[in-house]
C-alpha positions in Angstrom: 0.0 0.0 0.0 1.3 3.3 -1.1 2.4 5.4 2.1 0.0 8.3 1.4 -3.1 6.0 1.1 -1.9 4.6 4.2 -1.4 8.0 6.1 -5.1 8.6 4.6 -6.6 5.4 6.5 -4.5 6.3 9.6 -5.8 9.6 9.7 -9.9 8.8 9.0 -9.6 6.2 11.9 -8.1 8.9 14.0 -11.2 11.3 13.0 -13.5 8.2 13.9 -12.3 7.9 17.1 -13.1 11.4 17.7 -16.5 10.9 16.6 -17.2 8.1 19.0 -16.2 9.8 21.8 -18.4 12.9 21.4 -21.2 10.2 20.5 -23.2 10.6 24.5 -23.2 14.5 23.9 -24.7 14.7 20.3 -28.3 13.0 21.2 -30.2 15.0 18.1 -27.3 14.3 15.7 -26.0 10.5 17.3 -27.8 8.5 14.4 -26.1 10.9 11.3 -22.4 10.9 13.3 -22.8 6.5 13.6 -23.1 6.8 9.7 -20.8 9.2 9.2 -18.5 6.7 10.8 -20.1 3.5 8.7 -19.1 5.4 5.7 -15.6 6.2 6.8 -15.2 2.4 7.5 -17.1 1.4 4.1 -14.5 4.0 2.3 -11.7 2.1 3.6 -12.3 -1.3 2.9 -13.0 -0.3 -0.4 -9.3 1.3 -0.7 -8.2 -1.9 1.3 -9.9 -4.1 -1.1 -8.3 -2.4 -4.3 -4.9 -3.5 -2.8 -3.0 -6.5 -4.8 -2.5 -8.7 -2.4 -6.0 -7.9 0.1 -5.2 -7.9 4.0 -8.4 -10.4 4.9 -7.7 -10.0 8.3 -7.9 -6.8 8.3 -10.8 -6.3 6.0 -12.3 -8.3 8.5 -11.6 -6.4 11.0 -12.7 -3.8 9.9 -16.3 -5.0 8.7 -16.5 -6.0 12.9 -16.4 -2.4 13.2 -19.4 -1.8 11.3 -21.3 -4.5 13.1 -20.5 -2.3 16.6 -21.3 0.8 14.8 -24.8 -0.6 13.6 -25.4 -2.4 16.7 -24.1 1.1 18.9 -26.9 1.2 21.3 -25.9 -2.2 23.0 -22.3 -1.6 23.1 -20.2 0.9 25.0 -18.3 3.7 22.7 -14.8 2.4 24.8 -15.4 -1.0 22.8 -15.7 0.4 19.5 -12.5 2.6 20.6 -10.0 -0.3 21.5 -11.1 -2.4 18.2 -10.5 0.5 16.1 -7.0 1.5 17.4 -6.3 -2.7 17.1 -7.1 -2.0 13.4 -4.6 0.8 13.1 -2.3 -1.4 14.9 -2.5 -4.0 12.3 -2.4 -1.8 9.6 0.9 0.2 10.7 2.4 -3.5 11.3 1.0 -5.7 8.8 0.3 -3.8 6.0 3.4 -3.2 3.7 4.8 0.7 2.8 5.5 1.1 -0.9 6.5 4.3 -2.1 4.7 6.1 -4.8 7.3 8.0 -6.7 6.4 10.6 -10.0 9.2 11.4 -12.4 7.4 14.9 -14.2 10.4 16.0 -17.1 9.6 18.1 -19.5 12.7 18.1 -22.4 14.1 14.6 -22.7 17.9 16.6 -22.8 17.3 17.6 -19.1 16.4 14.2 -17.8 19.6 14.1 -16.5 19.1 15.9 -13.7 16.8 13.3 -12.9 17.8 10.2 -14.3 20.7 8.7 -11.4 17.8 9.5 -9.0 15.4 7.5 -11.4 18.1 4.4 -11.1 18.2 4.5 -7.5 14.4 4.6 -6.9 14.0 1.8 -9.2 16.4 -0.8 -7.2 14.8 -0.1 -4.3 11.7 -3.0 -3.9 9.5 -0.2 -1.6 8.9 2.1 -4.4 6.2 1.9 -7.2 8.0 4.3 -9.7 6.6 6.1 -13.0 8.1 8.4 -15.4 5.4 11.1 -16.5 6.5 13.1 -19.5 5.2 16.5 -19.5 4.0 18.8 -22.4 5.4 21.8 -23.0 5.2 25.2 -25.3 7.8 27.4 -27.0 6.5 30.4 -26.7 6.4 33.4 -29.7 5.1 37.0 -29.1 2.1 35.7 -31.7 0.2 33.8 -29.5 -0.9 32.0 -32.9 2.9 31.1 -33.1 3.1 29.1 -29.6 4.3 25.8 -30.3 2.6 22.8 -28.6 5.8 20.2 -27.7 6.0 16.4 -26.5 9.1 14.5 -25.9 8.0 11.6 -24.6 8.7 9.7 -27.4 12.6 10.5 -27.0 12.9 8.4 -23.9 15.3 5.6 -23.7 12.8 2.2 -24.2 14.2 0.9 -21.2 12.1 3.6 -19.1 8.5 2.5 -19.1 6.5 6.4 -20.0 2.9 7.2 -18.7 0.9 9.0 -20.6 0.2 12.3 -18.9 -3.5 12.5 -20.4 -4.7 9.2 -18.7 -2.2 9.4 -15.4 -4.5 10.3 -12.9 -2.7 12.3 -10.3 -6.1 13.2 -7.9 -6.1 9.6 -7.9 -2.5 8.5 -7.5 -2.1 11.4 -4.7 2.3 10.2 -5.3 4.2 10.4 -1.7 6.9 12.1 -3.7 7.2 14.3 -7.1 10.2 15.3 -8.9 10.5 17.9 -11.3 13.3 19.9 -12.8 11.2 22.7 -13.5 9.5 25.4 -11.5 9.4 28.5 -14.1 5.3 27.9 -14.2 4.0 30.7 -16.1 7.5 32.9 -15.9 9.6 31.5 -18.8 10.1 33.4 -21.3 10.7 31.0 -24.1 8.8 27.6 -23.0 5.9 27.0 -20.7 4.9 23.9 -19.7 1.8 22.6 -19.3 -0.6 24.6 -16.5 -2.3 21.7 -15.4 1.6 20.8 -13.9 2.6 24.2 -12.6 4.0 23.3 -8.9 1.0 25.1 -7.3 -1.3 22.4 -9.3 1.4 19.6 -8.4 1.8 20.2 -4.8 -2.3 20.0 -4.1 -1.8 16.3 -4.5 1.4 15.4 -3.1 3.2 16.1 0.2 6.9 16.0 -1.1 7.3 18.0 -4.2 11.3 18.3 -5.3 12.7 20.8 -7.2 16.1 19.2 -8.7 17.5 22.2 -10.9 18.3 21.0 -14.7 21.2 23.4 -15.0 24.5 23.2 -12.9 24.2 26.7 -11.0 27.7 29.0 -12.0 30.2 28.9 -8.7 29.9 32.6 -8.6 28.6 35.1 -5.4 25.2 36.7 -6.3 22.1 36.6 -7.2 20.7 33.4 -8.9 17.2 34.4 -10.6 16.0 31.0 -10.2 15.9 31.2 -6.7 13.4 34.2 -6.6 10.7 32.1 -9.1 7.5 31.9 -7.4 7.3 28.3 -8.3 10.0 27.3 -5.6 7.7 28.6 -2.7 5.7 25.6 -3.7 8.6 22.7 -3.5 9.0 21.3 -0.4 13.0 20.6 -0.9 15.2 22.6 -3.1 18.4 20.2 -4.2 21.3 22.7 -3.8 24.7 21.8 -5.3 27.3 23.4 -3.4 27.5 25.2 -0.3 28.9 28.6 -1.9 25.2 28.4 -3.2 23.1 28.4 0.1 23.3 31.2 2.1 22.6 33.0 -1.7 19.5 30.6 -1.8 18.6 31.8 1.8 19.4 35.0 0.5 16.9 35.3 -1.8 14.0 33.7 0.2 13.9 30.1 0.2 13.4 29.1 3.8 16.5 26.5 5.3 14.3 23.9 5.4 13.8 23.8 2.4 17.5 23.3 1.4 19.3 19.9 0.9 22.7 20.4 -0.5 23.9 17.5 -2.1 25.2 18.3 -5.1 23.5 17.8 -8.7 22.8 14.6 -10.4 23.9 16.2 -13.7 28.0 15.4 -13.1 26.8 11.6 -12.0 26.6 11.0 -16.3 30.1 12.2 -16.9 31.6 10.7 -14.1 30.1 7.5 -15.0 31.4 8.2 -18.5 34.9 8.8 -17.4 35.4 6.3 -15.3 34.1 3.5 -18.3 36.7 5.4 -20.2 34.1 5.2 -22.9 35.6 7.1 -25.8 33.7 5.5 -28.8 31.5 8.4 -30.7 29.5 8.6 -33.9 31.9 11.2 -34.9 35.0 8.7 -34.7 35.0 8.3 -38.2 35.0 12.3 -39.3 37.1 13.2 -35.7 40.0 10.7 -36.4 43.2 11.3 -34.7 42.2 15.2 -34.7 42.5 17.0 -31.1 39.3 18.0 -30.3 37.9 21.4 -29.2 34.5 21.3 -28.1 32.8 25.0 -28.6 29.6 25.7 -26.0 26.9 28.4 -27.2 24.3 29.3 -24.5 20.6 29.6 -24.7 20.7 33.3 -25.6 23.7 33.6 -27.4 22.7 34.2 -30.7 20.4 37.2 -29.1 22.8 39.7 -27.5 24.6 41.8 -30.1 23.6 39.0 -32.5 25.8 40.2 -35.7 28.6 39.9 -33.2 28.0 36.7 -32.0 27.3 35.4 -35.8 30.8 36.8 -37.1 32.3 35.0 -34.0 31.4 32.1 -35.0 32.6 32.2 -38.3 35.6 33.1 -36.9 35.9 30.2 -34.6 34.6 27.7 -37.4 37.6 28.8 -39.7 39.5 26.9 -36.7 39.9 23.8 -39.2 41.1 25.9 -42.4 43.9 27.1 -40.3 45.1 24.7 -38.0 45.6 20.9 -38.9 44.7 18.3 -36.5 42.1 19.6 -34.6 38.4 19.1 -35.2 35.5 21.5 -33.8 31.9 20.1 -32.1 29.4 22.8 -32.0 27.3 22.2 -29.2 24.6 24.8 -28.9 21.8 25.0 -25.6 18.9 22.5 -26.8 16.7 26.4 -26.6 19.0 28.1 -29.0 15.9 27.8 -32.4 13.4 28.4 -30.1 15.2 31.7 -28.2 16.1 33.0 -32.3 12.2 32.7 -33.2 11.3 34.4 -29.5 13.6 37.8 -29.7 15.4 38.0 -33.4 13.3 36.2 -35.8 14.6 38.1 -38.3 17.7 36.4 -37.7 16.2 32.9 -37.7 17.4 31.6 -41.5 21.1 32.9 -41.0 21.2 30.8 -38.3 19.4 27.7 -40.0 21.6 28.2 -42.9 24.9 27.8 -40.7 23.2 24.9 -39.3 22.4 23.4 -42.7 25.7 23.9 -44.1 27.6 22.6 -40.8 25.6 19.2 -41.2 26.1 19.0 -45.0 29.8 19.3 -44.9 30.2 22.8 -46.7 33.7 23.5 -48.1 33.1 26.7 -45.8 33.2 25.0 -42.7 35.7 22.3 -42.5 36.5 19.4 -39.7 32.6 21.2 -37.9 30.7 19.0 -36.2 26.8 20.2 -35.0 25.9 18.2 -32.2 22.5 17.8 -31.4 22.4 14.9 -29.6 20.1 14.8 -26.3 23.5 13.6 -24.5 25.8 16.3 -23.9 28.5 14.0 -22.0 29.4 12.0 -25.6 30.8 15.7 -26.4 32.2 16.7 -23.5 33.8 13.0 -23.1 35.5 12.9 -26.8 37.1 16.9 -26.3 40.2 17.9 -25.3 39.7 21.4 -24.7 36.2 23.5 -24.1 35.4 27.1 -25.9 32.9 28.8 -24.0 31.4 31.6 -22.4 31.2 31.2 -18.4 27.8 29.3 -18.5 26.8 25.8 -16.5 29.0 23.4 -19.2 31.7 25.0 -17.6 30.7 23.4 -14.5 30.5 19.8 -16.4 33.9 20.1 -17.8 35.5 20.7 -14.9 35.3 17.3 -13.9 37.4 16.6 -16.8 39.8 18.6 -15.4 40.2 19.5 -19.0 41.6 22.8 -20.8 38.7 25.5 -20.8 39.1 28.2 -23.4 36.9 31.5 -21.8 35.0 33.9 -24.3 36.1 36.3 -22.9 39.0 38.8 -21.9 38.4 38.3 -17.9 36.9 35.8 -15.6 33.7 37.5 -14.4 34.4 39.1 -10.9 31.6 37.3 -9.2 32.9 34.1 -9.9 34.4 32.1 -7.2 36.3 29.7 -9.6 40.4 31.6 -9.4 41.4 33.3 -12.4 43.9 30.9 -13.3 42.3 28.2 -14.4 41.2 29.0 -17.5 42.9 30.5 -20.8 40.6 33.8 -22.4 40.0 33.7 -25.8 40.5 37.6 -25.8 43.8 37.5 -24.0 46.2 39.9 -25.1 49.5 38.1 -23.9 48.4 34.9 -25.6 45.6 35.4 -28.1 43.5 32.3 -28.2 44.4 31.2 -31.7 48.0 31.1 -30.6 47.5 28.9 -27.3 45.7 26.6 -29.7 47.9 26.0 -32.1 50.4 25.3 -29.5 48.1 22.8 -27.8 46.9 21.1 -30.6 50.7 20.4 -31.6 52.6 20.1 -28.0 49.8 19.4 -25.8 50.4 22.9 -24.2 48.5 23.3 -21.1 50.9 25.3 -18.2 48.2 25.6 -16.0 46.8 22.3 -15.9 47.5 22.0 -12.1 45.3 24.4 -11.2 42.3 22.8 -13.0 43.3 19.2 -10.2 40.2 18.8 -8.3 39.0 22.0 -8.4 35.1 21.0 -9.0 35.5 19.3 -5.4 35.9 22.9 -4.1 32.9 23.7 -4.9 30.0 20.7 -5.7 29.2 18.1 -3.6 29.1 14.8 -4.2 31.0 14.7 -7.4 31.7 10.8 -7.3 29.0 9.5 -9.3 26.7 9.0 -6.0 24.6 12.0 -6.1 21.4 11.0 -7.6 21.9 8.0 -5.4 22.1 10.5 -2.0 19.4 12.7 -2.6 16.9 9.4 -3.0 17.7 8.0 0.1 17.9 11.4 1.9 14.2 12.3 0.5 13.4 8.5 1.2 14.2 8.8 5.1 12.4 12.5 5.3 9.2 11.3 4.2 9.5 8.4 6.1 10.1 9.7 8.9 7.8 12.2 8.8 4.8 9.5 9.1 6.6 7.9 12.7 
């Protein structure tokens, strides 16, 4: 029996007991309060009857209790009292706990922040887990435009999907709810689905979890996500470093609230570096080519977007002029859908660079576009990452890889020291001259700064994350019902 319907049964027995104690002092009313009570009892063996394996005993039980009830004038209240807290004995004893975990993603390229959470819940022989897909919409400033989105197709076959229009969540009531996303209505570029906005999710469940689907920047501030209205909603926020509570505190989310145990995210690529798994679809193209991966972020095509464009072009000549090295272009799974949003005029330049990269145009040699839902393939086949200081960062340095800045400075906010990355605008060592060097010597001077340095600031960066925060939420809820 799921824990909730459990607590449910718990609790109506308790509210019966009250009843039958008041039942001397409500002479007018005694006759409506007995039913009352006959109902509460018929309600229950009808949830204990729906149960797979049915507890006769205590169905039996429990139908004695309607006899007393029926028969109350010859019986003393104190009778009916002791049999019903027997039945709630037997029922905390003898009636097994199963958890009844919900999985809600919304973009199959996030379920990472989810998934080594997914893989513990499923080991454990408690839980009754499901994985429930939700819909989502890009958003255009034409309403007409709004594009309706499903990706629950895209999930690996070894994950068994519900269909969100027949799962039944009023009638599920899960003990626990994940979700990655708590924007509701306040994203800008997708919305999911209002019928799962966390104030809709929490009226059925009393452990909603907010696991963020980005790896928050090691940096002092401000961090907008924080400040959503969505999070006063979740009952835990999965934090995933301790520079990162007292800004979480900071911007209103009570303590309580706060777990900090890393993020689930850095369990795929430690997994992947530990199988030293180095075989790609791009072998082929990639050969014995060094391999810089380049990292775009969600809205970088819509500051200064001529700019950004020419940079790129820049960057992609990367093959013409230096041999041995190959390029993967790896831009935020929102990049089209941020275009169309704030510079659709710009949308077919950037499809056309798109198209070209994928049809091997003479213009941009040894380019790869990756596109893949997995970002770890990429970040496991590099040798060196180009990017601005967004959340990949965070990934890489697990790698303990090279990381090539966009940028002249590391941003003064950020707690990560100076010195562990190169800057492409550096005017000591321009970055097409450090990587020309390190594509031919291996030239990395400061690759002992880079030597544990994601330890400083994440927790649980061993691969046991997801693992952690299951058996952490686990106990609380638990716990909560001793």
């Amino acid at each position: 029996m799921f824990l909730n319907k459990k607590k449910k049964i718990l609790e109506i027995l308790d509210t019966i007991k009250e009843a039958v104690y008041i039942l001397d002092k409500t002479i007018n009313t005694r006759e409506r309060l007995v039913n009352d009570c006959i109902d509460a009892i018929e309600f229950i063996l009808e949830l204990l009857r729906n149960e797979k394996t049915k507890p006769l005993e205590i169905i039996k039980l429990s139908n004695r209790i309607i006899d007393i009830l029926q028969d109350i004038n010859n019986k003393k209240p104190i009778n009916i009292v002791e049999n019903i807290e027997f039945l709630q004995s037997k029922i905390e004893i003898e009636i097994k706990t199963e958890l009844n975990i919900v999985f809600m993603p919304y973009k199959k390229s996030m379920w990472d922040s989810l998934e080594t959470i997914y893989e513990s819940a499923i080991k454990d022989e408690n839980c009754v887990v499901k994985v429930v897909p939700i819909p989502y919409y890009e958003k255009s400033e034409k309403k007409e435009h709004t594009k309706y989105m499903y990706e629950g197709e895209e999930f690996s076959k070894d994950i068994v999907v519900e269909d969100y229009n027949t799962f039944d969540l009023a009638k599920e009531e899960p003990d626990i709810i994940f979700v990655h996303n708590v924007y509701d209505d306040n994203n800008n570029i997708t919305q999911i689905d209002e019928r799962f906005f966390t104030k809709n999710l929490k009226y059925y469940t009393d452990m909603l979890i907010y696991v963020p689907y980005y790896i928050p920047l090691a940096k002092m501030g401000q961090n907008v996500l924080y400040t959503l209205p969505g999070i006063k909603n979740v009952d835990k926020v999965i934090i995933a470093g301790k520079f990162a509570e007292q800004t979480a505190i900071d911007m209103g989310i009570p303590k309580h609230k706060i777990l900090t145990l890393g993020t689930p995210k850095l369990d795929s690529i430690y997994k992947k570096l530990i199988a030293l798994d180095k075989i790609s679809q791009w072998d082929d193209e990639i050969k014995d080519n060094k391999v810089a991966l380049l990292n775009t972020g969600c809205l970088f095509f819509v500051n200064d977007t001529i700019d950004r464009y020419l940079l790129m072009e820049c960057i992609f000549n990367i093959g013409r002029y230096i041999k041995g090295i190959t390029v993967i272009w790896r831009p935020h799974p929102l990049t089209e859908a941020s275009i169309k949003r704030y510079t659709p005029e710009l949308y077919e330049r950037y499809k056309l660079m798109c198209e070209s990269i994928k049809n091997k145009s003479i213009y941009y040699p040894n380019i790869i576009l990756d596109e893949t839902d997995d970002y770890t393939t990429a970040l496991n086949k590099s040798d060196i990452l180009i990017s601005g200081y967004g959340s990949l960062i965070n990934s890489f340095m697990i790698t303990e890889k090279p990381i090539v800045l966009l940028d002249s400075q590391n941003p003064k906010e950020s707690l990560i020291p100076d010195e562990s990355f190169y800057y492409f605008y550096d005017s000591k060592e321009p970055w097409y001259e450090f990587l020309v060097k390190f594509v031919q010597d291996n030239y990395d001077p400061i690759k002992k700064n880079r030597k544990g340095l994601i330890n400083k600031f994440y927790e649980n960066t061993d691969g046991t994350c997801g693992e952690k925060v299951f058996k952490v939420i686990k106990n609380l809820v638990l716990d909560k019902q001793k």
